[in-house]
N, C-alpha and C positions, 0 to 999 in steps of 0.2 A: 287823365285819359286823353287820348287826342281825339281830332273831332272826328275821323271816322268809327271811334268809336261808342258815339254820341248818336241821337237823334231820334226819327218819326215824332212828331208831335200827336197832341191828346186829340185831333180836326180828325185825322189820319186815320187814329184807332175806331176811332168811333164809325168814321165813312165807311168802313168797313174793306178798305183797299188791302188786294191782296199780291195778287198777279205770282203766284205759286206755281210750282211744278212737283204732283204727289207723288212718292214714293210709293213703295208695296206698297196694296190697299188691305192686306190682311196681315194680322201678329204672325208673323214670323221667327224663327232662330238660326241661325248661322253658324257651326262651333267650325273655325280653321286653324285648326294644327298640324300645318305643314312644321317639319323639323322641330315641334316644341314636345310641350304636354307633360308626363311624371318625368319621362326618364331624359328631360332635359338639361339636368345639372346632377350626373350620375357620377356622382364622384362623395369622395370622404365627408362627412359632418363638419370639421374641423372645429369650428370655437359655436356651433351650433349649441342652444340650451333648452333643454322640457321644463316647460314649467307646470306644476301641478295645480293651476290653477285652482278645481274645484274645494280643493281643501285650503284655500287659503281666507285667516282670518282678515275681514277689511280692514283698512286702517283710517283709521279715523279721519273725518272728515275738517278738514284746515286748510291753512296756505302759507306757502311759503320762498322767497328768492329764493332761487337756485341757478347760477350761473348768469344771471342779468335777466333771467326770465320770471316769470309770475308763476308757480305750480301751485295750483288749486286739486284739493282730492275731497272728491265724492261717493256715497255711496247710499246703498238702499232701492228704494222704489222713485218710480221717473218723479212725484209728485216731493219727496226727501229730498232727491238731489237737488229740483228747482229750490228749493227752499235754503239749500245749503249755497248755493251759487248764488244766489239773490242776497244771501246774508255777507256771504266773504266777500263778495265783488261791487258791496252795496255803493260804496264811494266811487269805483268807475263807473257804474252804472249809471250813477246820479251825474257824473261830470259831463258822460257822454250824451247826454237828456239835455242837458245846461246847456251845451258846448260843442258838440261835436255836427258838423255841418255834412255827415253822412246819415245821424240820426235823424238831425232833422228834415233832412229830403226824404228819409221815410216815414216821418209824423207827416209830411206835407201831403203826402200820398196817400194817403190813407183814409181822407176824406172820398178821394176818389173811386180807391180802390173798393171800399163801401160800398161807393152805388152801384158801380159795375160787377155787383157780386162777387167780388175775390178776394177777400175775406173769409165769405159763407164757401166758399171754394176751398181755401185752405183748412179750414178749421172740419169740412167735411170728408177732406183728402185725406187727413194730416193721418200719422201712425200713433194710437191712444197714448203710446208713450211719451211721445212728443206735445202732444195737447196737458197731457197730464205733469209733463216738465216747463212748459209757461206756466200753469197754473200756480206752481211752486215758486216759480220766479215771481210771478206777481204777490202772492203772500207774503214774501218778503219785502220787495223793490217793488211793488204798487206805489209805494209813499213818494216814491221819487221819481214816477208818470211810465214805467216800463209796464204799459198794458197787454193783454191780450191781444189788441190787434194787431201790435208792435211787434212783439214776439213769435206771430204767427207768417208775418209778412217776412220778416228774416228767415223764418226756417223749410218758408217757402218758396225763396228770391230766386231761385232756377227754374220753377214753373212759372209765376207772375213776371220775369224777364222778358219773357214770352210771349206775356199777352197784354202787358202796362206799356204807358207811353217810356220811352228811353232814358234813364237819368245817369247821372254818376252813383246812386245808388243801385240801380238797376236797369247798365249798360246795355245797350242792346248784343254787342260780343263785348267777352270777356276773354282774355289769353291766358292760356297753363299750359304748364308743357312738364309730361314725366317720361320717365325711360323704366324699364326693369334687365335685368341681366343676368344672364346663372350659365351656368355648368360650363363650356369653354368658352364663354366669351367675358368670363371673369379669372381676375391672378389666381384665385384657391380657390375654382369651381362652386359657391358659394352664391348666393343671392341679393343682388343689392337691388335697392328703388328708389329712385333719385325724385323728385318732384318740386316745381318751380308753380306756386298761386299764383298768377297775375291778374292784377285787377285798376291799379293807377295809384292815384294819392288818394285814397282812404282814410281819413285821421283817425277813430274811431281804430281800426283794426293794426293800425300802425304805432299806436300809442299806447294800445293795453294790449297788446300778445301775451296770449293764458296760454299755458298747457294743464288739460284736463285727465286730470287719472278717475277716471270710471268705474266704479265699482256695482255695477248694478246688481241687483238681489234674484238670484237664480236666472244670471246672466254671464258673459264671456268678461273679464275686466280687462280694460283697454284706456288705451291713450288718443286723446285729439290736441291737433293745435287747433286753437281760434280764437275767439273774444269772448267779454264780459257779455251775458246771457244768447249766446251761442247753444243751440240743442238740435242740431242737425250738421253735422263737423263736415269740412271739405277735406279733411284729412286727417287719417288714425293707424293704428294698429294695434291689435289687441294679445292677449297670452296665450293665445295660443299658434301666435305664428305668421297670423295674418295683414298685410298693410294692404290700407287702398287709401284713394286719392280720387277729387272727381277733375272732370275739363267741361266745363259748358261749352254748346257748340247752337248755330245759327240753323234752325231748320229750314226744308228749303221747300215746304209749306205749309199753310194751315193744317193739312192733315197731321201733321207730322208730330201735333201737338195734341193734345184731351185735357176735357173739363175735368173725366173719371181717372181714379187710379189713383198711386204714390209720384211722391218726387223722389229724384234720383240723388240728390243730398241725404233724404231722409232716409233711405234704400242702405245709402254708404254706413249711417249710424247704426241701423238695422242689421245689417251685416255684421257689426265689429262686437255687437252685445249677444249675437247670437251665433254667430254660424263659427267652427272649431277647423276647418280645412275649406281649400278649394272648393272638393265635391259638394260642401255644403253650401258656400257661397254660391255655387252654379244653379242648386237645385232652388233656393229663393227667389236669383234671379227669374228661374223659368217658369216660375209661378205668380209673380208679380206684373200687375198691370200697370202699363209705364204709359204717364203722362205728358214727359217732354222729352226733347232733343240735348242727350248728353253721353262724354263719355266718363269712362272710370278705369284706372288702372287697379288691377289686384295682383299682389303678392303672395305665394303661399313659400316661405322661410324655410319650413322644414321638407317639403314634396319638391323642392324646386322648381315651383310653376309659377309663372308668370302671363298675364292674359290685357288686353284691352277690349272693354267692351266698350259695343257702340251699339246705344239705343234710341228707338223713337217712340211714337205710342201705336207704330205701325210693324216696327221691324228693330229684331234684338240680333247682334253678330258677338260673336266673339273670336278674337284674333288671338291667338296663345303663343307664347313662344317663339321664333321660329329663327335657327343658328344662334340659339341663345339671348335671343333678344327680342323686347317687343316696347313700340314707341308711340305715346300720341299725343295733338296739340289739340287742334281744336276744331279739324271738321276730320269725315271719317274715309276708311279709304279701302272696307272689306268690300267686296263682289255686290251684297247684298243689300249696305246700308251706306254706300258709296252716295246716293242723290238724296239721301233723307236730311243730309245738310251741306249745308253752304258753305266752300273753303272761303276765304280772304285771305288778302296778302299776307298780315301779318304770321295768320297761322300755317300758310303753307312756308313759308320763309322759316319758324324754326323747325317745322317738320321736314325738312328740305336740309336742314344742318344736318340734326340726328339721324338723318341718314347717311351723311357724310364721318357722322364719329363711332356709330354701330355697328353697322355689318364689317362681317370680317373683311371684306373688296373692297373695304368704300376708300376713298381717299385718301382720308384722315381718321383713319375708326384707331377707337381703342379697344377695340375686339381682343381680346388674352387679355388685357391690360388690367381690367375693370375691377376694384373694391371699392371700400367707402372716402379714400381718400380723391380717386378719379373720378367716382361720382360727383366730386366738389367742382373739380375742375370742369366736368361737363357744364353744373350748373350754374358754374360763372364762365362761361366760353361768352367771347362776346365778336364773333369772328359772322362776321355776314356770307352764304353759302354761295351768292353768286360775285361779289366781288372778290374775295378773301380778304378783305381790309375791317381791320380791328376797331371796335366802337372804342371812345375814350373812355376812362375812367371818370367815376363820378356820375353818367349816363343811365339816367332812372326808368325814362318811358319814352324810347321814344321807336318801337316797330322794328328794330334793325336788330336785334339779336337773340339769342334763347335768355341772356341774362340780362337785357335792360328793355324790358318789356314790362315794365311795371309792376316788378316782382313785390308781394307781402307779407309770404313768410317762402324761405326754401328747405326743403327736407331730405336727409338724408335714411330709408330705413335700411335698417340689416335684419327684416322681422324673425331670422333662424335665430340669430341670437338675442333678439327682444330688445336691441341697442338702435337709439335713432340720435340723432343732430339737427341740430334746429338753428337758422341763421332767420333774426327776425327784427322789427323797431323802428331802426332805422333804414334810411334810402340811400342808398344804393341797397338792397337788400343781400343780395348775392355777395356784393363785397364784405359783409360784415363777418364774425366769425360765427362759425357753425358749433355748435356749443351739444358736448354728449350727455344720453340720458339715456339708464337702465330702464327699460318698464317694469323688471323683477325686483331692481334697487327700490324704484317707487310701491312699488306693491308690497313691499316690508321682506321679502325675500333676501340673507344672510348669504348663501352662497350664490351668485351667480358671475357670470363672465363680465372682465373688467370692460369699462369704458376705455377704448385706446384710438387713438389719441381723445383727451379730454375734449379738446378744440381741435377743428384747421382755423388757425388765424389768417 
């Protein structure tokens, strides 16, 4: 990470120094679909796939390589699955306890986090599903020190960001940057969602990249990428169509944050096990009491809708579509929830590209252009918006582009047809190859649409 993305110390939190400017003081929603919405990518199905989810037998819960990657599959109830993940993952778990010096800057916090009640915060916020999948994890990986607080504090790290002093486990901003795309601003009117993590050097999440098949028990089954005891994903997509993705972003005040309510991580999980379209995704949202400053990209594969939302625990926007396109990093930019966070450099700099590679006007857009192999290419662009001069290769984290921003896993989905790509491990991250993966192949399903290309290398 660099160092402005570091800082306030524990003197700081406590003195209670704020110096804020609040946004709306009442919940709020915002829905803007200018040029977006259903009939935004009204054109043919083409390699689009239904899958019948409800009728499908789970498949058994294991792991195994698959393209350089780890795929672990799960299923049952939140408290089975912790128990299945806690068993298969028991060895990275244990190393990352031993070893891993993101783990342990959050063992180290946690004596803290204790006193200043956030902990008792999380574990009374958390979604029963999510409590009830540490618990899992602990049953099995308790032996080798994955506790409850531990587990809670991960799947909480986008609220507690917020109100802990700053580490490299829980930066004060963090960079992501996704795009969505459909109907003419794609080659075959189609839906792609590109999504770049950024977070820095992470050992921990850079050294065991999982991808998780979900099989919950009278739930939606879905796919996340992330790590060994992960139960609140930053990124997924499920069978029936749906990808989302989150961006933490820098409120830009105390209000802007709540003790009460969900995190928008656990929101993202919540979404993917349950909600079957858009409409359904929306109506959660709009029910949901939001406790921090974040956004999310959502995809809907088969509707051709594509949305970013942007929320606080004062005010919820959603931005849809709009000429086929909709984009965001990491602070917000609707009418509504414009001052409820804080741009920085880094994040208006790649929001400042993709708009140069988006709209049909822009510059350098690849507007018509866009599938899942342009989507690659957007995600390793490494072209700076105001100079045009090209970051070098090799170039891991350092603020100057969408692709070397300290990417740690990048995504390609095509949620119509259930097919995503995964470039993960190693650093440069964006450079490495993007590696394909059926959700329908995973979920034991015999006929579905091939993987093509396998890879971009």
């Amino acid at each position: 990470m660099t160092s402005s993305k570091k800082a306030l110390t524990l003197w700081l939190l406590i003195a209670g120094v704020t110096g804020f400017v609040a946004c709306a003081g009442d919940k709020t929603t915002d829905n803007e679909t200018d040029g977006g919405g259903p009939d935004a990518g009204d054109t043919d199905a083409g390699d689009d796939f239904t899958l019948d989810w409800e009728s499908l037998t789970p498949v058994e819960s294991h792991r195994e390589d698959l393209g350089g990657n780890t795929v672990v599959w799960l299923s049952g109830s939140p408290f089975e699955m912790g128990q299945q993940q806690g068993e298969l993952l028991h060895d990275e778990i244990a190393d990352g306890i031993a070893n891993s010096s993101y783990i342990q800057e959050i063992l180290d916090l946690i004596p803290v986090a204790t006193l200043m009640g956030f902990v008792v915060m999380a574990e009374n916020n958390s979604y029963p599903e999510v409590v009830e999948e540490c618990e899992g994890i602990m049953d099995t990986a308790g032996d080798v020190g994955w506790t409850m607080e531990l587990c809670l504090i991960v799947a909480f790290g986008e609220v507690l960001m917020e109100k802990m002093p700053a580490t490299k486990a829980l930066p004060l901003s963090s960079g992501c940057s996704q795009f969505i795309a459909s109907g003419d601003a794609t080659a075959d009117g189609r839906l792609y969602h590109g999504r770049l993590l950024d977070w820095g050097y992470v050992d921990y999440l850079l050294e065991y990249p999982v991808i998780f098949v979900r099989q919950p028990t009278g739930g939606v089954p879905h796919v996340t990428v992330g790590f060994p005891g992960n139960v609140a994903p930053f990124n997924g997509m499920n069978a029936a169509g749906l990808s989302l993705a989150s961006n933490e972003a820098d409120p830009s005040g105390a209000s802007q944050s709540d003790d009460e309510g969900r995190g928008h991580v656990q929101l993202l999980g919540h979404i993917l096990a349950g909600a079957d379209s858009m409409d359904a995704a929306l109506d959660e949202l709009a029910i949901t009491d939001h406790m921090s400053v974040e956004g999310i990209g959502i995809a809907d594969g088969r509707a051709r809708r594509g949305a970013a939302l942007e929320m606080s625990a004062t005010t919820v926007g959603v931005r849809e579509l709009a000429e086929g396109v909709v984009y965001l990093t990491n602070h917000f930019v609707g009418d509504d929830t414009e001052s409820c966070a804080t741009p920085y450099a880094s994040s208006s700099l790649r929001y400042d590209r993709l708009d140069q590679l988006l709209p049909p006007a822009a510059e350098d857009t690849r507007h018509g252009e866009i599938d899942a192999a342009v989507t690659v290419e957007i995600l390793r662009d490494r072209i700076s918006p105001y100079t045009h001069e090209e970051v070098a290769e090799g170039t891991f984290d350092n603020d100057g582009s969408l692709a070397t921003n300290g990417a740690i896993y990048a995504i390609v989905f095509d949620p119509g047809a259930l097919r995503f790509w995964v470039a993960a491990g190693t650093t440069p991250v964006p450079e490495q190859p993007f590696v394909g993966y059926s959700l329908a192949q995973l979920l034991g399903v015999e006929d579905y649409p091939p993987v093509e290309p396998a890879s971009f290398e």
